[in-house]
MIFILUM-133059 format. One record per residue (C-alpha): x, y, z. Coordinates in steps of 0.05 Angstrom, whole numbers, padded with zeros to 5 digits, always signed. Example, Ala and Ser with C-alpha at 12.3 -4.5 7.8 and 13.67 -1.06 7.14 Angstrom:
<kolmars>
+00246-00090+00156;+00273-00021+00143;
</kolmars>
This chain:
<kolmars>
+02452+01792+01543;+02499+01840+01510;+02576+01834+01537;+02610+01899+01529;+02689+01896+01545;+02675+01970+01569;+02612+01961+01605;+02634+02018+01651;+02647+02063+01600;+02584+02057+01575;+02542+02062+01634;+02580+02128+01649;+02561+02155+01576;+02490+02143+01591;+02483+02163+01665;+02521+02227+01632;+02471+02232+01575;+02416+02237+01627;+02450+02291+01670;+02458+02329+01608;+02377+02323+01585;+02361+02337+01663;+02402+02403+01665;+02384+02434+01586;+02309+02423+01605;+02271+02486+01603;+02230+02504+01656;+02168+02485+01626;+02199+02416+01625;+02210+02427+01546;+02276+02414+01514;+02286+02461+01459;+02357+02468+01430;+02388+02531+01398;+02405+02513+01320;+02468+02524+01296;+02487+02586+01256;+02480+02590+01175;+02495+02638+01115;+02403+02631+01105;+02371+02665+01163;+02429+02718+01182;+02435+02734+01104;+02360+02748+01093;+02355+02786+01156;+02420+02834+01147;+02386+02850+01088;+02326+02864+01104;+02347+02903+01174;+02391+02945+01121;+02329+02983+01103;+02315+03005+01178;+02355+03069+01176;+02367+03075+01244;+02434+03062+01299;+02417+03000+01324;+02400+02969+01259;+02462+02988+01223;+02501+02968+01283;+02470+02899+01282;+02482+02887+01196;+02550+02904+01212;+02559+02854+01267;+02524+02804+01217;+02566+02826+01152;+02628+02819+01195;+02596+02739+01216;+02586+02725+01143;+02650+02744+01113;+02674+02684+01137;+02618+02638+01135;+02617+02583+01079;+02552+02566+01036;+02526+02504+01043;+02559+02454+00994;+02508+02382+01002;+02455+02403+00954;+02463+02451+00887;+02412+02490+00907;+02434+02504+00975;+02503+02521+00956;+02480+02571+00896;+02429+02603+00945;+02467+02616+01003;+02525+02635+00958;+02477+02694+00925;+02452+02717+00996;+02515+02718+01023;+02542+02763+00965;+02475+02807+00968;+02489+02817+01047;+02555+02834+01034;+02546+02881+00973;+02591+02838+00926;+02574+02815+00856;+02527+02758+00854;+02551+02696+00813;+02508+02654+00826;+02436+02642+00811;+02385+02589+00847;+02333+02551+00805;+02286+02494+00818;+02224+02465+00787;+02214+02421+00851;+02150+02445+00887;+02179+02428+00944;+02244+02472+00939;+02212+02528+00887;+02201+02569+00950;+02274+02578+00957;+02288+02601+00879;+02231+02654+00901;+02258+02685+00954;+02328+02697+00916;+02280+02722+00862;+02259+02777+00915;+02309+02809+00949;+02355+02804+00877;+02300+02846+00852;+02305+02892+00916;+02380+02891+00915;+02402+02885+00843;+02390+02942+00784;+02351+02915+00725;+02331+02845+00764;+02261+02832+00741;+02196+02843+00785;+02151+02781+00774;+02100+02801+00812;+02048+02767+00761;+02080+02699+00779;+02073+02707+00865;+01998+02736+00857;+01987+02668+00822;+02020+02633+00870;+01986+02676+00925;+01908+02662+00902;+01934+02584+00881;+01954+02570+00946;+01902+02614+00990;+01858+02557+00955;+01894+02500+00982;+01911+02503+01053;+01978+02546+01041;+02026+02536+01098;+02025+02610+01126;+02094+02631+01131;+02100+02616+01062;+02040+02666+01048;+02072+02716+01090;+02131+02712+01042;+02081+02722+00980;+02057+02782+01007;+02117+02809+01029;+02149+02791+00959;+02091+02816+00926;+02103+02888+00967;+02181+02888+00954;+02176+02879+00882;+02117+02927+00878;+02166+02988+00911;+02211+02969+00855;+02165+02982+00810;+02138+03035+00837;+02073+03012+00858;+02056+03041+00919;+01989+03024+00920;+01990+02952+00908;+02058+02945+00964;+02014+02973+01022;+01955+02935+01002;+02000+02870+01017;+02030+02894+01076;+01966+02919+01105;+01957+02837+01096;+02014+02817+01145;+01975+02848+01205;+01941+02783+01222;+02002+02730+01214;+02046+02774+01267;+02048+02735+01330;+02056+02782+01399;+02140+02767+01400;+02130+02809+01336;+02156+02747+01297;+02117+02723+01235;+02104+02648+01254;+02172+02649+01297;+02200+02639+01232;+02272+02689+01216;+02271+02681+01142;+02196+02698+01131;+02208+02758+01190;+02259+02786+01154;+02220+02789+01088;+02159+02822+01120;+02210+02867+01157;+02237+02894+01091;+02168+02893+01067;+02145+02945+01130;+02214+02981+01120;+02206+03005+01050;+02127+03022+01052;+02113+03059+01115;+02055+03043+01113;+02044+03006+01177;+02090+03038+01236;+02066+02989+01288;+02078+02920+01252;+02147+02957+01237;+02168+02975+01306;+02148+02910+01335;+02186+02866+01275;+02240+02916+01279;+02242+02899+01366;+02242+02825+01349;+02295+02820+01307;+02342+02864+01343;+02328+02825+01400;+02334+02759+01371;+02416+02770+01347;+02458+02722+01377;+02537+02752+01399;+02559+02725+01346;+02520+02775+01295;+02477+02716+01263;+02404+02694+01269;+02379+02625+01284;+02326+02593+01248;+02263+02564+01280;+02252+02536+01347;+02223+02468+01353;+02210+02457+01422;+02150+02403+01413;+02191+02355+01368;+02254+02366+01406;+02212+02347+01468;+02173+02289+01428;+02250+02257+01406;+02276+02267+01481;+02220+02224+01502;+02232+02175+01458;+02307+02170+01473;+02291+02173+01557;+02239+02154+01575;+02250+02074+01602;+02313+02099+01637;+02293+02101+01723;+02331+02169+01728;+02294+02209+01661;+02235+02174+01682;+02236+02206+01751;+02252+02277+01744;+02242+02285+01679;+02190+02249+01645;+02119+02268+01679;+02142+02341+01668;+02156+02332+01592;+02091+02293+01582;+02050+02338+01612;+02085+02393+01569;+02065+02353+01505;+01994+02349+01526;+01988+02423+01533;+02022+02432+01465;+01961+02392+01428;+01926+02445+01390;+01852+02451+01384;+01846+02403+01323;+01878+02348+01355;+01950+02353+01323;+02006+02381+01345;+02066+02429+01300;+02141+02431+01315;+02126+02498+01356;+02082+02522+01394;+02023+02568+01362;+02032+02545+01282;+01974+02494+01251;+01987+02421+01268;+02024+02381+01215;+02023+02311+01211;+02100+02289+01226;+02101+02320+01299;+02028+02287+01305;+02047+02223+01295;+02116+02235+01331;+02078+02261+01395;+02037+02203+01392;+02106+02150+01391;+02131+02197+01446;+02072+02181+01489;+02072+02106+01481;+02001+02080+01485;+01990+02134+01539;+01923+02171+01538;+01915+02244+01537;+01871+02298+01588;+01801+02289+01567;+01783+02283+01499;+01850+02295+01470;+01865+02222+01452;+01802+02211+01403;+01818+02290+01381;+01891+02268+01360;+01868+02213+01330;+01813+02246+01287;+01864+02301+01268;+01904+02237+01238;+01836+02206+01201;+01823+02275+01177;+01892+02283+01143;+01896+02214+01112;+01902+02223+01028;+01851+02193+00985;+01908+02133+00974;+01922+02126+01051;+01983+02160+01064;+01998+02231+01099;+02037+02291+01081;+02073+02338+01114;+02035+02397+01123;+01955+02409+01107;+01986+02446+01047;+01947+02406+00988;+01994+02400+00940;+02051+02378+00996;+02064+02306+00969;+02074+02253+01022;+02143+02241+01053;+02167+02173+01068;+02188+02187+01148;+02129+02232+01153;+02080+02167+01143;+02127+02114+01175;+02116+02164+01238;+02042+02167+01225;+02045+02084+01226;+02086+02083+01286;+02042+02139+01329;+01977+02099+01308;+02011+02025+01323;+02009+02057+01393;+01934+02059+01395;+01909+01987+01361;+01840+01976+01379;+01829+02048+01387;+01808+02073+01318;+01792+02045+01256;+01842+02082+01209;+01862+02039+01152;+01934+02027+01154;+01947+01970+01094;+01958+02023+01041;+02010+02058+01072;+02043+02004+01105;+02052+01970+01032;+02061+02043+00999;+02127+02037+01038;+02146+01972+01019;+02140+01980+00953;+02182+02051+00958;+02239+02006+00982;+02232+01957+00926;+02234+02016+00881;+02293+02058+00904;+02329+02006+00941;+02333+02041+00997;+02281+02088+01036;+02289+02161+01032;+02276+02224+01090;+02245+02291+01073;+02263+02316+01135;+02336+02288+01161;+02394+02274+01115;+02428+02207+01109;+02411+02128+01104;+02408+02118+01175;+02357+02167+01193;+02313+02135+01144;+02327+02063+01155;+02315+02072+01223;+02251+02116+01231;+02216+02085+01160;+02247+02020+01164;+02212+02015+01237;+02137+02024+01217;+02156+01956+01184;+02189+01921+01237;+02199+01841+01232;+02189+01856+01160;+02237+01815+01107;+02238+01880+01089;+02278+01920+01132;+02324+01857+01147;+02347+01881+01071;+02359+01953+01083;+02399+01939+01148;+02441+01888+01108;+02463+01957+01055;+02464+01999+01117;+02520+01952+01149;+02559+01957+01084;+02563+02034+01090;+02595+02034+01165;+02657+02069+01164;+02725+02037+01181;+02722+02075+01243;+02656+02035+01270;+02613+02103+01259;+02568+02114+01205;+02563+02183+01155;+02503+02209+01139;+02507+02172+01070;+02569+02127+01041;+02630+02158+01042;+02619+02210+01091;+02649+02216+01147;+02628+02192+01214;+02577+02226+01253;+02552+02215+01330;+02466+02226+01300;+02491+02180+01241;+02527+02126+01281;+02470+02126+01338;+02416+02125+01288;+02448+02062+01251;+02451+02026+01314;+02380+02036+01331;+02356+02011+01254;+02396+01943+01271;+02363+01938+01339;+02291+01951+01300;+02315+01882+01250;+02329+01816+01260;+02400+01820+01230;+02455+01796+01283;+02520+01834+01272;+02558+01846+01338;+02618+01867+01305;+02591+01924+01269;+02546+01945+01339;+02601+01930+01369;+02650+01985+01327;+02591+02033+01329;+02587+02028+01401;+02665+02037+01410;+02667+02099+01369;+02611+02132+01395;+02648+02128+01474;+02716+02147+01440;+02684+02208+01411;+02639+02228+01470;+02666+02295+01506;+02659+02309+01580;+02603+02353+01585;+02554+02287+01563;+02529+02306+01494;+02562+02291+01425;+02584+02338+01378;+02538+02347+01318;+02537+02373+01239;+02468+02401+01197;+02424+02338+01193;+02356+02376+01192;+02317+02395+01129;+02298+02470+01140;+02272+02497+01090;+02279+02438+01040;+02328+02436+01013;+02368+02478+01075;+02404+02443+01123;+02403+02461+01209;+02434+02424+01266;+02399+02423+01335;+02446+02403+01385;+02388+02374+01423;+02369+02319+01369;+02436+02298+01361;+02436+02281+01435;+02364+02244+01425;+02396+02210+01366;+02458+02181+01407;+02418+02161+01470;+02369+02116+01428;+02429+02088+01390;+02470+02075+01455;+02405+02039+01486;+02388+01997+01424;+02456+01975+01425;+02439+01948+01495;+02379+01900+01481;+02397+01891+01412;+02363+01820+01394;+02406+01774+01439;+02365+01704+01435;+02290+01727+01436;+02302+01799+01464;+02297+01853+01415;+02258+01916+01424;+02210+01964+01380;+02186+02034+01411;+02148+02032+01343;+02110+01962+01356;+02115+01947+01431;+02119+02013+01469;+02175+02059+01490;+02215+02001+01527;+02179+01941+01503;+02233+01874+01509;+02279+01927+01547;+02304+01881+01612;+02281+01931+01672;+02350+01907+01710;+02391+01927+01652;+02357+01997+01644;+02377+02008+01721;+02446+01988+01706;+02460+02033+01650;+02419+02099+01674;+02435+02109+01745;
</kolmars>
């Protein structure tokens, strides 16, 4: 069994870890964490609010202008830096220096919506409207994630007013009535809100879809003057089952609650999406699915989940992200996928060869397996590295995860960063998933993680979320997840023939029941 020289310590960082998931649930027994604030979503919005000549909207682009003269761009990806960099000047009325480019399908979405509102905002910018109808009728053909045809249209209507065509701008915005949810959101999402806001704003043309975006956004402004990006209250909830559930006091009071919330979340064609009321993707699917452990589901929702899953699977056996055709599959999105569907052997026949081997061979490519949705080594090593557990494998991409721990005992999100409580407890729970023995380095990790926990039972966090690629967001609430799972892998990391796998054996599979009570009262 583990021997921990601060035992104590450690017991009184979980027990304190529970307390805090117990009191931050919501009181549909959801966790659901408010993100941090960026230069993105309060940008686009102060913007687009700028165009509502009324009081209360220039009051609240002044409380945001007065937020983002002193915010920072984003500096870990090119594109993120030179994007926020140009919304941040366009929000503020200053000279734009900076332009935002990308041929990646993935992050072209971003170069487009600078595109946009620097046509709105900037004399002589072009208008390509040409280019987003193409993209429009392209994507209308292949399962376009919705937001992202809201901002079509809504680009398509912007650009038209700056050209003059009235016509053609209320003919797109007359096609935003049906994507407005009843909070008067568009998909609860700020940045594509904002677009159809300015949309509505400059053509008229639809007072009702106006007033109620107009309402929501007001509404939605933090004190501070920004605006938060999406909620994600079904994968938060999904991640704090993961991390709790095994522990006698979460298990109590809070797990039948968030189950039961999880169930209610499945949508009618068996998946489930980050938030409640957009179309399922396929990494919260297969998340929900780990989350619930082998558990069944009301009715028929078990052989509905698991038909969503079939239904999704590409021609070569591996998943994307979103139902979006031309979304190319993403390492953790499939190791998750694996995982959910290793909870359910004997109960379909799903071929699950291909992508197992697809992400063998993506290690023996790169060296190292990659996240589309999480920054960092760890995340990845941990959540891909554990849909091939007891794998040769993953014993190598522990060994170069040990050699990027930080002389402190924490890990960064990749070498040479500095230490971070997600990082560090993410690390720990990729050596727990191998069958690499290093107690010094657990050891250190374990250590720093306690020196840098503060009283109120949570750990300080930094932007570890993709959102939107190539974006960055921190939930406070996966951070927490992140460092419970660490702090109990460290626990039953393998000690003789003890090791556990919420991937292969079930949420707290080879996890001693006496040393859970211990270490969660």
């Amino acid at each position: 069994m583990p021997s921990f020289p601060h035992a104590l310590t450690l017991s009184s960082a979980l027990a304190g870890a529970v307390t805090h998931s117990l009191v931050h649930r919501r009181p549909d027994s959801s966790w659901c964490g408010t993100p941090d604030p960026r230069v993105l979503d309060t940008a686009v919005t102060a913007i687009a609010l700028a165009a509502c000549a009324d009081e209360a909207g220039r009051a609240a682009v002044a409380r945001a202008r007065s937020w983002l003269r002193h915010a920072d761009p984003q500096t870990h990806h090119p594109l993120a830096y030179e994007l926020e960099a140009a919304l941040r000047a366009l929000a503020l009325g200053q000279e734009v220096r900076h332009t935002a480019a990308s041929t990646d399908i993935v992050l072209s979405g971003r170069t487009r919506l600078l595109t946009v509102l620097a046509g709105h905002s900037l004399p002589g910018a072009g208008c390509p409207r040409t280019a987003l109808r193409a993209e429009l009728d392209r994507g209308l053909r292949e399962r376009l994630k919705p937001w992202t045809v809201v901002e079509l249209l809504a680009g398509i209507a912007i650009l038209a007013m700056r050209a003059g065509d009235l016509g053609e701008a209320r003919a797109a915005v007359a096609r935003l009535r049906p994507h407005q949810w009843p909070d008067g959101s568009f998909y609860g999402n700020p940045v594509c809100t904002a677009l159809a806001l300015l949309a509505l704003a400059l053509t008229g043309s639809e007072p009702d879809l106006l007033d109620r975006t107009r309402r929501r956004v007001l509404r939605t402004q933090q004190e501070d003057g920004t605006w938060r990006f999406c909620a994600s209250e079904v994968w938060d909830t999904a991640l704090m089952v993961r991390a709790g559930q095994g522990l006698p006091r979460f298990d109590r009071h809070a797990l039948p609650g968030a189950l039961a919330f999880l169930a209610a979340a499945q949508n009618p064609d068996g998946g489930w999406s980050y938030t409640r009321g957009l179309e399922s993707d396929n990494d919260t699917t297969g998340a929900v699915l780990l989350a619930l452990g082998g558990r069944s589901l009301p009715g028929r929702g078990l052989p509905r989940a698991l038909a969503y899953l079939a239904g999704q699977q590409t021609a070569d056996g591996l998943w994307r992200t979103w139902q979006y055709r031309q979304d190319p599959p993403a390492q953790d999105v499939v190791a998750h996928v694996l995982g959910g569907l290793h909870q359910y052997r004997g109960q379909h026949h799903i071929p699950l060869a291909p992508a197992t081997r697809w992400l063998g061979e993506c290690w023996q490519r790169e060296g190292r397996w990659s996240s589309s949705w999480y920054r960092g080594l760890p995340y990845a090593t941990a959540e891909v590295g554990a849909a091939l557990a007891g794998q040769e494998v993953l014993d190598h991409a522990v060994k170069a995860l040990l050699a990027n721990q930080n002389g402190d005992g924490g890990w960064g999100a990749e070498a040479g960063l500095a230490s971070s409580a997600a990082a560090t407890g993410l690390a720990l729970l990729a050596l727990s998933r191998s069958r690499v023995l290093d107690p010094d380095s657990r050891e250190a990790a374990v250590t720093w993680l306690l020196r840098t926990r503060p009283a109120d039972g949570t750990w300080a966090g930094e932007p570890d979320m993709y959102g939107p690629r190539p974006m960055l967001v921190h939930y406070p609430t996966q951070t927490h997840a992140f460092v419970l799972l660490g702090l109990r892998a460290a626990l039953v990391h393998r000690t003789s023939d003890v090791w556990c796998s919420d991937y292969r054996n079930g949420p707290a599979a080879g996890v001693p029941g006496s040393l859970l009570s211990r270490f969660s009262t």
